[in-house]
C-alpha positions in Angstrom: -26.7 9.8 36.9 -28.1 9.5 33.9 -25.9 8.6 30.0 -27.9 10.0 27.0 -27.1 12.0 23.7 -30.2 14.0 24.2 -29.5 17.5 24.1 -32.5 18.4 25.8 -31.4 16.1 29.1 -27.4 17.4 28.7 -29.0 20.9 28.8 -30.8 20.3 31.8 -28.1 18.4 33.7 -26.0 20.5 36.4 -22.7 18.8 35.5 -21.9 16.7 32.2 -19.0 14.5 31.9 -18.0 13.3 28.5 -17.3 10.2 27.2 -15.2 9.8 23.3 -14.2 6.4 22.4 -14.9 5.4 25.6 -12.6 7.7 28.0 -13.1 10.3 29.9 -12.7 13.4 27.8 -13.6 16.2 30.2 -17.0 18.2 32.3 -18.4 21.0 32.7 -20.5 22.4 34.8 -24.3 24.4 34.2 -21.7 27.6 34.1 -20.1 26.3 31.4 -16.8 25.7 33.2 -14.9 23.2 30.9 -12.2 21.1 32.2 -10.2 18.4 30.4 -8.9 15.0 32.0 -5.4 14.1 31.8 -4.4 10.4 32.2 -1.7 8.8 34.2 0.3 8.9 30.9 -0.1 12.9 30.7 -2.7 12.4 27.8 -5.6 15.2 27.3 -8.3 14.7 25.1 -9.0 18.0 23.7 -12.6 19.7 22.7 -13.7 17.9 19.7 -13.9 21.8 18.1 -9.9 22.4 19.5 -9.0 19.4 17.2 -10.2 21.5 14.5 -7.5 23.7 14.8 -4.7 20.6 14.5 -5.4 18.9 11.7 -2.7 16.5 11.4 -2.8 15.8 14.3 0.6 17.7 15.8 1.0 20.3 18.1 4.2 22.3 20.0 3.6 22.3 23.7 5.9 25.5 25.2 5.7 25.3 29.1 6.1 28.6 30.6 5.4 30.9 33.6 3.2 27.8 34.8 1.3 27.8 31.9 0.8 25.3 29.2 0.2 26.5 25.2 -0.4 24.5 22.7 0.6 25.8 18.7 0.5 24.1 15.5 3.6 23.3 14.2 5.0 26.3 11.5 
C-alpha cells in the first residue's frame, strides 16, 4: 500500500483507490475498470470529470430495467 499524488507511482500501481475530501470515492484497476463507492446513506461520489457535466450540482435519477441513469435536470 502505498498514498501518493505521483502519477508516475498511480500509473504503476495494479489497483488505485481514491480518496476526495477524505472518503472513499471509487478504484480501478490496471484495466482501467472504474467503480464508484456508495455509502450506507446511498451516496456516490462521482468522477471528478462526471461533475462536469452537473454543474449545479442536480441530477434526475430514473431507475429502470435494473439500471440506474443519471440526467441533468431540463
Amino acid at each position: 500500500m502505498l498514498a501518493t499524488h505521483d502519477a508516475r507511482a498511480v500509473a504503476a500501481a495494479d489497483t488505485v483507490v481514491s480518496l476526495r475530501h477524505g472518503v472513499l470515492s471509487g478504484e480501478h484497476d490496471n484495466g482501467q475498470v472504474r467503480t464508484a463507492t456508495i455509502d450506507g446513506f446511498g451516496r456516490l461520489q462521482l468522477p471528478e470529470e462526471a461533475l462536469l457535466l452537473f454543474p449545479d450540482g442536480r441530477a434526475v435519477v430514473t431507475v429502470a430495467d435494473g439500471h440506474v441513469e443519471l440526467h441533468r435536470p431540463e
